[in-house]
N, C-alpha and C positions, 0 to 999 in steps of 0.2 A: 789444207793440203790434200793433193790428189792422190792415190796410189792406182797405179797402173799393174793390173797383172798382166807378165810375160807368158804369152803364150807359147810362143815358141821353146821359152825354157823350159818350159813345163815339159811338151809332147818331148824333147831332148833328153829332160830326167824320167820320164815315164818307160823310155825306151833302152836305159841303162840296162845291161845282163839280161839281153832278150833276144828269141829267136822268134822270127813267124815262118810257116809254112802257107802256100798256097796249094788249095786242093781242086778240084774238077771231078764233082761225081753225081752222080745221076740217083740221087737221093732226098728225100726232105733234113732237112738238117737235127729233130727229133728222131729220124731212125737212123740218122747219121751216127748221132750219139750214141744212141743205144746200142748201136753195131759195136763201136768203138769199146763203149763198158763191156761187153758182153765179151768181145773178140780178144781185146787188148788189157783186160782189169782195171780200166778207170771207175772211175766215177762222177761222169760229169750231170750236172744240172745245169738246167737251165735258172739261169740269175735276172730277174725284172730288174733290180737295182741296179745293174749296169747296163741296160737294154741302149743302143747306144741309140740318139736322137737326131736325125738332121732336120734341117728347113732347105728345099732350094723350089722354086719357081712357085713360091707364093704356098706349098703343099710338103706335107709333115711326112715323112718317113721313118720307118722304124727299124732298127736291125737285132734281134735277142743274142744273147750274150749267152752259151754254157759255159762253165767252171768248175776246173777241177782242181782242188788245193792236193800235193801230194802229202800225205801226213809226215810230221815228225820233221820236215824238211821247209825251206822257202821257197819253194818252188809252184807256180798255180801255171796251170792250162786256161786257156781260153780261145772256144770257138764261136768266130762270127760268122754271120750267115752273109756272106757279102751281096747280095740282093734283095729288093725291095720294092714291089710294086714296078719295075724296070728302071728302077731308080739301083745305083751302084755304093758300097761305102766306098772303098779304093776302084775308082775309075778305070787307073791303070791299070784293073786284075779284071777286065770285064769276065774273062774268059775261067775265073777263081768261084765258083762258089761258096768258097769257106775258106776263113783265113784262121790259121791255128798260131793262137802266140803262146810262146812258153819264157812266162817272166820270174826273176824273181833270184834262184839259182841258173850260173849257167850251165843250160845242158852237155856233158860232153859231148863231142862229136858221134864219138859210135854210140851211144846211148838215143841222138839224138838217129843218124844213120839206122839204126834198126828198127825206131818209130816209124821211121818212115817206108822203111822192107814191110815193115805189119800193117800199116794203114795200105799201101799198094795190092794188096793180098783182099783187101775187103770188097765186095760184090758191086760194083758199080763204081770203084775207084776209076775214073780213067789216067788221072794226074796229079803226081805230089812231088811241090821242090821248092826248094829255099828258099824265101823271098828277102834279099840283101836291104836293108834301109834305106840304101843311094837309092836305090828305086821306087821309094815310095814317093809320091810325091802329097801326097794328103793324111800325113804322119794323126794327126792330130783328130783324124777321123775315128781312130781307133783307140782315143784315150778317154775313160770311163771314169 
């Protein structure tokens, strides 16, 4: 007997009680972070174990993964570096450099709205807005 994993349900359950942000900033995504711990009180690291991995035109690309667990709570940030060699993870975000998901707990809105007032304040932000699911169309790129 075969077993078949569903992919699809997978990236579906991954994506339960989750928000992503797309961002546009003229930053390396290391001082991206540090901006953000320093500006905003996170804590993020950078995480190899979930460094996310593609294959497309015969050649390996990489995208690193920061994370930030908030304590005491279920709640984890997570920022990707949506570029790679001019390779993209979400295609459809050419113009995203960084894709910020906040999984785990849902964020309320104004919680999640003044994140986003604080990260627009940061030096080289040009762009930060809510990236809806319907729109993703390669869900499963960003599942670690």
């Amino acid at each position: 007997m075969k077993l078949k994993l569903n992919i699809e349900e997978l990236t579906e359950d991954f994506f339960v009680d989750t928000r992503l942000l797309g961002i546009t900033a003229t930053t390396k995504s290391y001082r991206f972070c540090w901006t953000i711990n320093n500006m905003i009180g996170f804590n993020f690291r950078l995480n190899p174990e979930i460094e996310i991995h593609l294959q497309k035109k015969g050649r390996q690309y990489f995208f690193p993964v920061y994370q930030y667990i908030v304590p005491n709570t279920d709640l984890s940030h997570y920022i990707y570096h949506n570029q790679y060699d001019r390779e993209y993870l979400l295609q459809e975000f050419k113009h995203m450099d960084f894709l910020w998901l906040m999984k785990g707990e849902m964020m309320p809105d104004t919680d999640c709205h003044n994140l986003i007032q604080s990260v627009k304040k940061i030096n080289g932000v040009q762009l930060i807005a809510e990236l809806t699911n319907e729109h993703i169309k390669n869900k499963g790129n960003l599942v670690f």
